[in-house]
Every structure is written in structure tokens, then in C-alpha cells.
C-alpha positions in Angstrom: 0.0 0.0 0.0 1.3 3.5 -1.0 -0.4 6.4 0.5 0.4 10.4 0.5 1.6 11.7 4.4 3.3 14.6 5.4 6.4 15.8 4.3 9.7 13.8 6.1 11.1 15.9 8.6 14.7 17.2 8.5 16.7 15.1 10.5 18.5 16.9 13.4 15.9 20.1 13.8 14.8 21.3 17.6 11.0 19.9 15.6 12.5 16.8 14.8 13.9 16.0 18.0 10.5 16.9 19.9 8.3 14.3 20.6 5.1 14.3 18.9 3.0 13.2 22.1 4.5 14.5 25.5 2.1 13.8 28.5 3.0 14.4 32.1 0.7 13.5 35.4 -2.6 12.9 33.1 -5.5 12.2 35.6 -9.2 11.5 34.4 -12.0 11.1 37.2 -15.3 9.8 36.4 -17.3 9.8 40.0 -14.2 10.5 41.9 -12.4 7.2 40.8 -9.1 7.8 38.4 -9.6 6.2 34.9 -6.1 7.3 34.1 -3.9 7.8 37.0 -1.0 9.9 36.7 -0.2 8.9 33.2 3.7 9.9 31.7 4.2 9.3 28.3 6.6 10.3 25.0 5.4 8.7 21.8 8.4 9.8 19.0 7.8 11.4 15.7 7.6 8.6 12.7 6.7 5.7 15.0 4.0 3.4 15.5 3.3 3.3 19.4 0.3 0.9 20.4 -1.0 1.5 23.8 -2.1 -1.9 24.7 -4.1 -3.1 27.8 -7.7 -5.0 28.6 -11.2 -3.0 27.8 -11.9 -0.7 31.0 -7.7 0.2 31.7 -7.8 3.8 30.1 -6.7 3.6 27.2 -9.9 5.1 24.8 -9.9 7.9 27.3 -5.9 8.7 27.2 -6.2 8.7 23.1 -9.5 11.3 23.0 -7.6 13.7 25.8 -4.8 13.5 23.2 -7.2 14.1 20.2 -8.5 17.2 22.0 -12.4 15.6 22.6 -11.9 15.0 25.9 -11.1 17.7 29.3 -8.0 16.2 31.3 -8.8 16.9 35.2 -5.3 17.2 35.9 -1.6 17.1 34.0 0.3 18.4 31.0 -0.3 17.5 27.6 1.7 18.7 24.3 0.2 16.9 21.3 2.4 18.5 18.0 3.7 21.5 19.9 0.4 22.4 21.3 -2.1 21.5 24.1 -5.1 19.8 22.6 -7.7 21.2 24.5 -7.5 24.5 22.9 -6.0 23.3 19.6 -7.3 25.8 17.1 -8.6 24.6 13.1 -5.0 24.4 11.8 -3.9 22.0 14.4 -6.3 19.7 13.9 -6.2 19.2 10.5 -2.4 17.9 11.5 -4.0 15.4 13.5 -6.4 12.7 12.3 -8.7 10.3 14.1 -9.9 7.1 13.9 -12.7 6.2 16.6 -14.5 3.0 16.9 -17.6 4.4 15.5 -17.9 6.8 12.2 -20.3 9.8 11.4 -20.1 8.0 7.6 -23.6 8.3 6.3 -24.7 4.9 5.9 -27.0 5.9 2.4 -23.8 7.8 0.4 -21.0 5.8 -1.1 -17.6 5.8 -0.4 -16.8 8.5 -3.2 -19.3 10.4 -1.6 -18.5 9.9 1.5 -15.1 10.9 0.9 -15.8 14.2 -1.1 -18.5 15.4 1.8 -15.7 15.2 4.8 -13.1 16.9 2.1 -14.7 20.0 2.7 -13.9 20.0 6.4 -9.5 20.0 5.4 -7.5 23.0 3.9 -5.5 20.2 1.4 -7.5 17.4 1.5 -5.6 14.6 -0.7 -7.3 14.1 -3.9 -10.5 11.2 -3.5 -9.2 8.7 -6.0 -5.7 9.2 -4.9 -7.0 8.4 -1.1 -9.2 5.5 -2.6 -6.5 4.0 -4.1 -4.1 4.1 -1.6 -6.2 2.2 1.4 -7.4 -0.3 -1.2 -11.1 0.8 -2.1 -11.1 2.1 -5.3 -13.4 -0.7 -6.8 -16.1 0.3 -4.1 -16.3 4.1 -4.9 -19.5 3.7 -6.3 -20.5 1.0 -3.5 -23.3 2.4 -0.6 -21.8 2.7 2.9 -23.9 0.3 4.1 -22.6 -2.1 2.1 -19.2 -2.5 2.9 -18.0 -5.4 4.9 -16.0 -4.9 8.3 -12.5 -4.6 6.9 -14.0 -1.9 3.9 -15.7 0.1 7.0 -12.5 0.5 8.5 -10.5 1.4 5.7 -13.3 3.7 5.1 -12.5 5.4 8.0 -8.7 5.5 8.0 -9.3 7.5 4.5 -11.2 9.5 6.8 -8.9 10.1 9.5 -5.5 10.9 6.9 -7.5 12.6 4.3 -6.1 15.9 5.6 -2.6 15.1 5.7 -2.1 14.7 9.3 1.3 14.2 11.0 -0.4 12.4 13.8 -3.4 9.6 13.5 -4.6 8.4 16.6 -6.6 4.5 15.7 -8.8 3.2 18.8 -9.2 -0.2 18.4 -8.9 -0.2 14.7 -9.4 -4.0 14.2 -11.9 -4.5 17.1 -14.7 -6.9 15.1 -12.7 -8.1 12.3 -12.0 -11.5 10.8 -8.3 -12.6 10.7 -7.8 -11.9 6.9 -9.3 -8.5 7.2 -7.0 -7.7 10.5 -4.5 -8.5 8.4 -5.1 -6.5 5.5 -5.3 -3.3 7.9 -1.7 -4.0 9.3 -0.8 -4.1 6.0 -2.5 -0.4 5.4 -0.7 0.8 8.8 2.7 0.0 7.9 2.2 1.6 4.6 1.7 4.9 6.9 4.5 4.1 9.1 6.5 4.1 5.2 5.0 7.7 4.6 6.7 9.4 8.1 3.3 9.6 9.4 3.2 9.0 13.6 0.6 6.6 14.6 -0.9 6.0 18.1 -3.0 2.9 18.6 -5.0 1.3 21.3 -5.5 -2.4 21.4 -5.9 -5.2 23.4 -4.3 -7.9 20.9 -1.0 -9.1 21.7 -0.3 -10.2 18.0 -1.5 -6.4 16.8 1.2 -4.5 19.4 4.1 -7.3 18.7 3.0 -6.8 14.5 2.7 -3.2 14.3 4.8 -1.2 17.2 7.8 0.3 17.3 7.2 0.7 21.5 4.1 -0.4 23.4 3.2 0.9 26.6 0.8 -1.3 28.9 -1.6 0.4 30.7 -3.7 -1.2 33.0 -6.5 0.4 35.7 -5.4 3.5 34.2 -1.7 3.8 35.2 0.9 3.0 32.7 3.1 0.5 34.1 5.7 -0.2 31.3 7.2 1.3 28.1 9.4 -0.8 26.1 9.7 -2.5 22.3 7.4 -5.5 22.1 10.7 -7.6 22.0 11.7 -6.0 25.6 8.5 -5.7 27.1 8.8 -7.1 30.7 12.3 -7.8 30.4 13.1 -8.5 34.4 10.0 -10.9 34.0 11.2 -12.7 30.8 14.8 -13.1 32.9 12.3 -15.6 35.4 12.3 -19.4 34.0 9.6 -22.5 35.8 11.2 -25.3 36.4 9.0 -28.1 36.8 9.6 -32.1 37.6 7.8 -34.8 39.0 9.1 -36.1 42.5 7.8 -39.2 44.4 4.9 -39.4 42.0 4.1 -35.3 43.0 4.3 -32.3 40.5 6.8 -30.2 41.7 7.7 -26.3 40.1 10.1 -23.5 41.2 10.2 -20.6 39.5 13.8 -19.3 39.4 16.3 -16.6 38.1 19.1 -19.6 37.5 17.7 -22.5 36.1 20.8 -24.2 35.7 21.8 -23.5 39.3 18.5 -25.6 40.3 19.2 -28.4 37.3 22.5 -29.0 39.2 20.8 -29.4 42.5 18.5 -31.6 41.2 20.8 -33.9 39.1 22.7 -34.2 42.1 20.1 -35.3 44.4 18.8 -38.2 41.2 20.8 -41.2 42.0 19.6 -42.4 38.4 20.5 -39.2 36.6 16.8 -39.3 35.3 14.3 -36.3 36.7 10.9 -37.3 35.6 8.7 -35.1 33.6 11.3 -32.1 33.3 10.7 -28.9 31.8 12.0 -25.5 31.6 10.5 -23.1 30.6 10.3 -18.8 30.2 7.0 -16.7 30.0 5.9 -15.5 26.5 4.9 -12.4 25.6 1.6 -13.2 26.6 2.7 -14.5 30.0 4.5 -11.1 30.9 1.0 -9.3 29.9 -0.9 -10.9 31.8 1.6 -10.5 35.0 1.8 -6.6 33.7 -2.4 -6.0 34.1 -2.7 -8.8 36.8 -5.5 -7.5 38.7 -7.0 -5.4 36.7 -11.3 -5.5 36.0 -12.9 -5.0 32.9 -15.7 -2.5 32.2 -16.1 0.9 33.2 -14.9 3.7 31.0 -12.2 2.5 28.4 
């Protein structure tokens, strides 16, 4: 996928080298009980960062503070130079949004649709040109309503970068769709990431963040409680491996920073040389996730 972004910036400017989101001591109360709790976060210029954490832990809120279609209670909150809640016309049409419902007029078709919310930008891209690049131009002349899942979304991704922006914010872009479709719409993503354009998703699939992100921060009951590459994420957890055996006809299991300090012990204390039912083994990406959000409860504001 090819699309049309913003222009690369010049490597080495004070611009450049700013971050595109910069958040400090965020706080959201609904009814007196923090939704996001003293929230600190950098997301870089020209990288995909996926906030990821279960339905209820924040993240939806965090992402329309940042958009500027939310009030923050408390905190500091540059968003492309600027503090979104009084982000005038030309700094939004930098940013673009992606929700995980559209104002798309279910009776137009997507040509339509795309030429009505033109209007709203100062350089719009050109329809076809946008059409083309997130794969529907052989459903221009096809009805809103008629689009699957995976055309709805790419519907409103044309949406959300039809004004150029240097900044699209995607809440749960794949939320609802079959595998092939998810897919296809990591596939549209990176072709943004190719264009310089900064992304900032929210998701709850482990797959999505480990696909997509350059960095993914896990947030859970509204505090952030790590930052790293999907490859690094819970790195002091990762270091932990189970060792598990089978001793006079029990399940046995330690969990251990030296594995091979406990495989001596053990070894040494087998006669035979033979430890039945032996395993090592060191948490998975999903593992350190759920160890991240342990605790946490679902519902409530997102």
C-alpha cells in the first residue's frame, strides 16, 4: 500500500527531535475514581506506538484527551507542539482520528463519503488518490452500508489521513474483524509508518502491538506500568524461568532466576540421573502481559 503523508522531517531540527506526544501526570476522574492515574508518556515522531491493555484500563480515554475531545482533570499534555484542549482549526487538520464508531452516512457511497468530509481539510488529498491508496477504489460507487468490516475500517482511516495529518490516533482499529481483514489493515498501517506519518493505537491484541509497534506501553486500571519494544517488554519478567519435575509421583515447580543453578541441585540429588517429567520453561509475551495487568477488572470507561 502506498499512501500520501506529510512531508519527512529534516533530520537533526529542535522539531524533529521533539516528541510528537509528550504527556505528564494525566488524571481522568469519572465519579471520583481515576480512569487514568498519573499517566507519563513520550510517543516519538515517525513511529508506530500501540497503547495496549484490557477493555476498562484507560486507554480510549488517554487517546480522546490526546485528540482534544476530551477535558483532562489534571496534567500536561503537548500533542504537535500544542495542548489539545485549545488546539485551534489548523492543528487539527495535522491530527487525524480514527474512533471506533464513524459519522459516515450509511446511504452515500464511499466516493461520496469521501468528497462530503473533504470539505472539512485546507489540502484534502485528492478522493481517488486516497481510494486508491487504502485499497477501495473498486467500491467508490458501492453504498456505505454495504461495505464489509475490513472496507468500513479502511473507510474510516481515509477519513482520519484525508487531511494530511502528521499524527493519526486508531482506537481499536481491528476490534470486530476476521483474521484476513486484520490483516489487510496491518498491512494499510505500515504503509503509513513508510510515509513518516506518527501513529498511536490502542489495542488489546498481543499479536496487533508485537506486529505493528515500534514501542508499546501497557496500561492497566489507568496507570501505565511499562514502556518498552514488544521484543523487551517485561524484560526483568522474561529473565524468570519455571522449572518443573515430577518427585515421588508429585508435580513439583520453582520458578527461578538460574535454572541451571537448580538443574545441578536436582541432578545431584537423582541417583539415576533421570528427573521425571522435566521442563524449563520462560514466559511468553503473553505471560508477561498478563503478569503486567494482573489484577485489573474489565468495564467501566475505556
Amino acid at each position: 500500500m502506498t499512501t500520501t503523508g506529510p512531508a519527512p522531517l529534516r533530520q537533526g531540527t529542535a522539531i524533529d527531535r521533539a516528541p510528537a506526544v509528550r504527556v505528564r501526570g494525566l488524571v481522568k476522574r469519572y465519579g471520583g475514581r481515576a480512569v487514568v492515574d498519573d499517566v507519563d508518556l513520550d510517543v516519538r515522531r515517525g513511529e508506530v506506538f500501540a497503547l495496549l491493555g484490557p477493555n476498562g484500563a484507560g486507554k480510549t480515554t488517554t487517546v480522546e484527551i490526546l485528540a482534544g475531545l476530551r477535558r483532562r482533570d489534571a496534567g500536561e499534555v503537548t500533542v504537535l507542539g500544542e495542548d489539545p484542549a485549545t488546539g485551534d482549526r489548523r492543528w487539527r487538520d495535522r491530527v487525524g482520528v480514527v474512533g471506533q464508531t464513524t459519522g459516515a452516512g450509511d446511504a452515500l457511497t464511499v466516493l461520496e463519503t469521501v468528497d462530503h468530509y473533504a470539505r472539512y481539510h485546507g489540502q484534502p488529498q485528492g478522493s481517488g488518490e486516497l481510494l486508491a491508496a487504502v485499497g477501495l477504489e473498486g467500491a467508490a460507487r458501492t453504498r456505505v452500508d454495504a461495505l464489509s468490516g475490513g472496507q468500513r475500517r479502511r473507510l474510516e482511516v481515509a477519513l482520519g489521513v484525508q487531511g494530511r495529518p502528521e499524527l493519526l490516533f486508531l482506537d481499536e482499529p481491528t476490534t470486530g474483524l476476521d483474521p484476513a481483514a486484520r490483516r489487510q489493515f496491518w498491512t494499510l498501517v505500515e504503509g503509513l509508518r513508510e510515509t513518516g506519518t506518527t501513529v498511536l493505537l490502542t489495542t488489546h491484541y498481543l499479536d496487533e502491538a508485537a506486529q505493528l509497534a515500534d514501542r508499546v506501553g501497557v496500561i492497566a486500571a489507568g496507570r501505565l506500568v511499562e514502556v518498552a519494544p514488544p521484543d523487551a517488554l517485561g524484560t526483568a519478567l522474561r529473565r524468570e524461568a519455571t522449572v518443573r519435575w515430577t518427585e515421588d509421583g508429585a508435580p513439583r515447580s520453582v520458578v527461578t532466576p538460574e535454572p541451571s543453578a537448580v538443574l545441578r541441585d536436582l541432578l545431584a540429588a537423582t541417583p539415576t540421573g533421570e528427573i521425571p517429567d522435566l521442563s524449563v520453561t520462560r514466559p511468553n509475551l503473553e505471560d508477561v502481559y498478563l503478569r503486567l495487568v494482573g489484577g485489573t477488572s474489565e468495564g467501566g470507561p475505556r
